[in-house]
ChimeraX commands (.cxc) that place a marker at each C-alpha (Angstrom):
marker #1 position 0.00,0.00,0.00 radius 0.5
marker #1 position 1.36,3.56,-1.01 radius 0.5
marker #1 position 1.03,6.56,0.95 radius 0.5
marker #1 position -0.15,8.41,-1.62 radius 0.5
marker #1 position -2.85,10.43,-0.87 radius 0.5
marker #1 position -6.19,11.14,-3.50 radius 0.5
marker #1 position -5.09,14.41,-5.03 radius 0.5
marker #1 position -8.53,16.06,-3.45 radius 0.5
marker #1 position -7.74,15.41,0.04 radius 0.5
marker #1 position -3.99,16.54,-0.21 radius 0.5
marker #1 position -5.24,19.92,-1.92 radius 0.5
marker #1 position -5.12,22.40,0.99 radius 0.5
marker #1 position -8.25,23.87,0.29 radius 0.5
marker #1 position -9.93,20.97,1.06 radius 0.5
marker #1 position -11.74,20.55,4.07 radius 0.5
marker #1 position -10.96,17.58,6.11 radius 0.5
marker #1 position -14.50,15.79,7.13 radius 0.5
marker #1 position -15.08,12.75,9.58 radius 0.5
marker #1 position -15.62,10.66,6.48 radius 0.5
marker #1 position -11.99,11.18,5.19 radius 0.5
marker #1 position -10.76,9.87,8.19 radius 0.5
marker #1 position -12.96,7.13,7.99 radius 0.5
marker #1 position -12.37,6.08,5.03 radius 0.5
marker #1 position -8.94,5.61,5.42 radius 0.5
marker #1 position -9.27,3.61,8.16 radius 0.5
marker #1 position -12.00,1.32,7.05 radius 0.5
marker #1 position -9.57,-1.27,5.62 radius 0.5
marker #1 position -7.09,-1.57,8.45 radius 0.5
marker #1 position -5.28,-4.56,8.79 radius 0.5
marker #1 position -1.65,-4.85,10.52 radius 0.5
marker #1 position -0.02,-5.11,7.10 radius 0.5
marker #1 position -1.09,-1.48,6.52 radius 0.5
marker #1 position -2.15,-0.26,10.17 radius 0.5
marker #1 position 1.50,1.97,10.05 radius 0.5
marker #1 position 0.79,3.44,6.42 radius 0.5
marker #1 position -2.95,4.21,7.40 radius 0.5
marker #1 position -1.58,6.11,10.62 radius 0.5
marker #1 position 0.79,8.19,8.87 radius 0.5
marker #1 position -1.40,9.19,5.84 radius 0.5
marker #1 position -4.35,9.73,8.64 radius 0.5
marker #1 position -1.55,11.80,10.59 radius 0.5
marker #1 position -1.02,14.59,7.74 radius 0.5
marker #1 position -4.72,14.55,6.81 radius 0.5
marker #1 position -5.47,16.23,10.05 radius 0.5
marker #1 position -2.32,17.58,11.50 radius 0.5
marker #1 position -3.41,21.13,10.17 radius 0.5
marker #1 position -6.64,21.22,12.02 radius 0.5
marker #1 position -7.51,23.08,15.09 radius 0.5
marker #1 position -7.48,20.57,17.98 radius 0.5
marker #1 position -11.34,20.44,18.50 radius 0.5
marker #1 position -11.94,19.84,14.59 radius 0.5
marker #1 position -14.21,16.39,14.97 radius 0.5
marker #1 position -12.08,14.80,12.49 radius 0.5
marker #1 position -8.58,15.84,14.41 radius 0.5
marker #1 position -10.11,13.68,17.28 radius 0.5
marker #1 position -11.21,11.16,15.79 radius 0.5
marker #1 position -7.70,11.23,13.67 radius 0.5
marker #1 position -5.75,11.02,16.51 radius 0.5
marker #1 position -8.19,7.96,18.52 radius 0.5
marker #1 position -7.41,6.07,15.28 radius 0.5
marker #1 position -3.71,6.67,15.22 radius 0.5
marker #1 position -3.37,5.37,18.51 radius 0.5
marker #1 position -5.49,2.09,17.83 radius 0.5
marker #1 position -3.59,2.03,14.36 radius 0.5
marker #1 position -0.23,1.86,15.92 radius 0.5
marker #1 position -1.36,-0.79,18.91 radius 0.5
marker #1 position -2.82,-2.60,15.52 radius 0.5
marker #1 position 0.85,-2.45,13.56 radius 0.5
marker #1 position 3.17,-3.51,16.59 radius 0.5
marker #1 position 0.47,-6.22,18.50 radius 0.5
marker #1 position -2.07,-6.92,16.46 radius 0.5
marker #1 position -1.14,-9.87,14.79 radius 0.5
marker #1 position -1.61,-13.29,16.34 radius 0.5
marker #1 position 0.44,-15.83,14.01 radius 0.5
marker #1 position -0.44,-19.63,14.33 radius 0.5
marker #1 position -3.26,-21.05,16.25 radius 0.5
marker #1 position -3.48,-23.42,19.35 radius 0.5
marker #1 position -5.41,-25.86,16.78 radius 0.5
marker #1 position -2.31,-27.29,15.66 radius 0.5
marker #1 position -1.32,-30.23,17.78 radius 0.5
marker #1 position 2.31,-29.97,19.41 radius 0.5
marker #1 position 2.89,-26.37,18.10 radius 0.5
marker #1 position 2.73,-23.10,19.81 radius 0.5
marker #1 position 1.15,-19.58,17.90 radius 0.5
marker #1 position 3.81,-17.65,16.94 radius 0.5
marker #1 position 4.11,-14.83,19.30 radius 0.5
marker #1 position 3.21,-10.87,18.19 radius 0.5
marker #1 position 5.24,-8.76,16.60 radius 0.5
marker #1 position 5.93,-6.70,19.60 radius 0.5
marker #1 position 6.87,-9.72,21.83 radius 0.5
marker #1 position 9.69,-10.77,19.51 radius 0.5
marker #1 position 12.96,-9.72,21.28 radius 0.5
marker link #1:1,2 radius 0.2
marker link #1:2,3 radius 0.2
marker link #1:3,4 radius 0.2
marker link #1:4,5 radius 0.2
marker link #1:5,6 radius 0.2
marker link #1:6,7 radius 0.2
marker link #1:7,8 radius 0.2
marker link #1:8,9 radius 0.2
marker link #1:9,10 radius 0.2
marker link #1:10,11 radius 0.2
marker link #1:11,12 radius 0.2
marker link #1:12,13 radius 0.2
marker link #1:13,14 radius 0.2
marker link #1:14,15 radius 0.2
marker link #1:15,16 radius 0.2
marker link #1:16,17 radius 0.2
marker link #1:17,18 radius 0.2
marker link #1:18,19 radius 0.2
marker link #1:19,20 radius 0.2
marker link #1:20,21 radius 0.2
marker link #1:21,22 radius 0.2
marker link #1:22,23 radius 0.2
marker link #1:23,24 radius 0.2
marker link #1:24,25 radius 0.2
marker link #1:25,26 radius 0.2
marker link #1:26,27 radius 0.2
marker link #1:27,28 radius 0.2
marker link #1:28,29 radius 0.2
marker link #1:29,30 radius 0.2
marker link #1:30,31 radius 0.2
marker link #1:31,32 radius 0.2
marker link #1:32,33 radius 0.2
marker link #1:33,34 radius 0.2
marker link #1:34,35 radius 0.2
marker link #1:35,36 radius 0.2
marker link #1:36,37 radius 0.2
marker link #1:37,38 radius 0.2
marker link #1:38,39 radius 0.2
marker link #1:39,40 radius 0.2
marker link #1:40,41 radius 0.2
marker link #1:41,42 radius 0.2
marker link #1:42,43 radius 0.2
marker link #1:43,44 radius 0.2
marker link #1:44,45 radius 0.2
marker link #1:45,46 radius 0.2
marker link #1:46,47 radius 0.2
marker link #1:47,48 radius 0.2
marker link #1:48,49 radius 0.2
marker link #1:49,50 radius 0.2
marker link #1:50,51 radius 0.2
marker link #1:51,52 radius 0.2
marker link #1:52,53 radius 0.2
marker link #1:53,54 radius 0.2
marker link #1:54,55 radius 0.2
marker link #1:55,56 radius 0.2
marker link #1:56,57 radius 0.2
marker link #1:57,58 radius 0.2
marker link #1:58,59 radius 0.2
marker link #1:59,60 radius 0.2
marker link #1:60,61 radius 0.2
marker link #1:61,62 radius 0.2
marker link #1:62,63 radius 0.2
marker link #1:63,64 radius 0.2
marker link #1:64,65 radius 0.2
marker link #1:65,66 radius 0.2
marker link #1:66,67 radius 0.2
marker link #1:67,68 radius 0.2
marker link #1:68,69 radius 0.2
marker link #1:69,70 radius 0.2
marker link #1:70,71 radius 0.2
marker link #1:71,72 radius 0.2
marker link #1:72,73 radius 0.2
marker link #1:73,74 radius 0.2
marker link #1:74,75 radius 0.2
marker link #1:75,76 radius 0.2
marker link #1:76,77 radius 0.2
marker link #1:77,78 radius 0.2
marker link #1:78,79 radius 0.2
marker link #1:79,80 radius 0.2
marker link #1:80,81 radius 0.2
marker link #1:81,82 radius 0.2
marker link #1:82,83 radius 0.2
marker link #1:83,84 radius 0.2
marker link #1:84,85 radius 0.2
marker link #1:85,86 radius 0.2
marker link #1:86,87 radius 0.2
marker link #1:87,88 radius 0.2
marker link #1:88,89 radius 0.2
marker link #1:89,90 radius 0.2
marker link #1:90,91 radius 0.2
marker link #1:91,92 radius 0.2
view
């Protein structure tokens, strides 16, 4: 995944909305939870700090980054004699 950003919300005339934070975070998986944050990050790092979609922006980065280090779980416990795999963030 790039982090490219749709020409219309990188114009700075545009006005940031709830939705465009939404939907770049509707598709968040640990592969991309680190590329979402940081194109989420300069979406609304201009806004005022009670613009809805600043706060919302900045509740998602925060789940978006526990999401990139932790939230992967590899393996299950349904394979006999082998332990999951642990987290990303466990490995030392």
């Amino acid at each position: 995944m790039s982090e490219a950003e749709l020409p219309l919300r990188s114009d700075p005339r545009h006005d940031v909305t709830v939705d465009d934070v939404r939907q770049l975070m509707g598709a968040s998986t640990p592969h991309f939870a680190l590329q979402l944050r940081n194109r989420i990050g300069r979406l609304i790092e201009h806004l005022p700090e009670d613009h809805p979609a600043r706060r919302l922006g900045e509740l998602e980065i925060a789940r978006l980054t526990r999401l990139g280090f932790s939230g992967e779980v590899r393996g299950t416990d349904g394979q006999p004699g082998m332990k999951p795999l642990p987290a990303v963030d466990d490995v030392a």
